[in-house]
C-alpha positions as CSV (number, residue, x, y, z in Angstrom):
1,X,0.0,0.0,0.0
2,X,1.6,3.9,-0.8
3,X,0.1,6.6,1.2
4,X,1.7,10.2,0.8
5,X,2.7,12.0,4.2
6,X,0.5,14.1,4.5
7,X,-1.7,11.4,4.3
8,X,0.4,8.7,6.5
9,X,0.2,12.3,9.3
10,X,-3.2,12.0,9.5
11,X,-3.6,7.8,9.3
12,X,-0.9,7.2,11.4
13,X,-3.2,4.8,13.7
14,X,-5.1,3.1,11.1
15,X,-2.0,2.7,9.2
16,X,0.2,1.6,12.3
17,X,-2.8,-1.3,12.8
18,X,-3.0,-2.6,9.4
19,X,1.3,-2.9,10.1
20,X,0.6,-4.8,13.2
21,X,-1.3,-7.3,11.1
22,X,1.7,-7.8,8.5
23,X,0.5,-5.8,6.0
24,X,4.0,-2.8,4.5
25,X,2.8,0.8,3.7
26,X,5.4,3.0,1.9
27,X,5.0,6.2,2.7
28,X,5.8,8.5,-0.8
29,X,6.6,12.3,-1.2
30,X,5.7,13.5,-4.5
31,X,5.0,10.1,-5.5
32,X,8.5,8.6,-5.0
33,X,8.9,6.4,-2.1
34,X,10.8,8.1,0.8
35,X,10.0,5.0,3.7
36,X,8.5,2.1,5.0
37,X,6.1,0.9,7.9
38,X,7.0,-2.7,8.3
39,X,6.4,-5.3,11.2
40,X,8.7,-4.9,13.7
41,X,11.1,-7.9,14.1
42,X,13.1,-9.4,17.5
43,X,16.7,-7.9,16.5
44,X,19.3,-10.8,16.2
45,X,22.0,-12.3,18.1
46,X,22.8,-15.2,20.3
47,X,19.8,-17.0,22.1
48,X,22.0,-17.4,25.6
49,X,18.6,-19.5,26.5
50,X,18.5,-21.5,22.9
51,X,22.6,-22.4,23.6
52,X,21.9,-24.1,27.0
53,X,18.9,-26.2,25.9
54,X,20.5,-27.1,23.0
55,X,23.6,-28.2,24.9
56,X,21.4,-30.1,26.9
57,X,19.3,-31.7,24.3
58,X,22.8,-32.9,22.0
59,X,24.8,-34.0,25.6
60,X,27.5,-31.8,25.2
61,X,27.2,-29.9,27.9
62,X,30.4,-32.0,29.0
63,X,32.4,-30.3,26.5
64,X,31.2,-26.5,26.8
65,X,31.0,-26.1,30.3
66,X,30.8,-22.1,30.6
67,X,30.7,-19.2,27.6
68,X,33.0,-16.5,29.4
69,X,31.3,-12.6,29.3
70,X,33.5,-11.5,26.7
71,X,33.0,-14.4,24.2
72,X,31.5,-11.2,22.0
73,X,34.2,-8.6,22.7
74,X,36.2,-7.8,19.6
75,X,39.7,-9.3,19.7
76,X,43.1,-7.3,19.9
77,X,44.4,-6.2,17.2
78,X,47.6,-7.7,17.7
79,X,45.5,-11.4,18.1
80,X,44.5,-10.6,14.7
81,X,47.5,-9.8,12.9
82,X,50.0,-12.3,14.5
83,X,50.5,-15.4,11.9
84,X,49.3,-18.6,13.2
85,X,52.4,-20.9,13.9
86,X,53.4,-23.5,11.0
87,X,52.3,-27.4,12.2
C-alpha cells in the first residue's frame, strides 16, 4: 500500500494497525517512495537460552562447560594480525 505524508500524518493509527497485522505501507513524497512501515522484528544475536537447551538436548554440555562474558568482545588487534604458527 503507498500513502503520501501528509496522508500517512493523518492515518498514522489506522496505518500503524494494518502494520501490526503484517501488512507494509510505503509512505511516498511527491509520488517517490521516501520509507517504509513494516512489522517490527526481535533484533538478532545469540539466544544465551537457545545455547543451554541445545547443549542439553545434544549431551555436550560436557564439552562446553561455561561461555565466558567476553565471548562477544572484539579481539586485539595484535591477536588478529599475529600469523598462526606452522604445524
Amino acid at each position: 500500500m503507498n500513502v503520501s505524508i501528509k496522508d500517512a500524518k493523518n492515518r498514522l493509527t489506522e496505518l500503524t494497525r494494518r502494520v501490526e497485522k503484517g501488512e507494509t505501507v510505503t509512505i511516498t513524497r511527491n509520488g517517490e517512495p521516501v520509507a517504509d512501515l513494516v512489522p517490527h522484528q526481535r533484533k538478532g544475536g545469540l539466544d544465551w537460552e537457545a545455547l543451554r537447551d541445545y547443549k542439553k538436548k545434544r549431551g555436550i554440555a560436557n564439552f562446553v562447560k561455561t561461555i565466558p562474558a567476553d565471548f562477544d568482545e572484539p579481539l586485539a588487534e595484535d591477536f588478529l594480525i599475529t600469523p598462526l604458527p606452522n604445524p
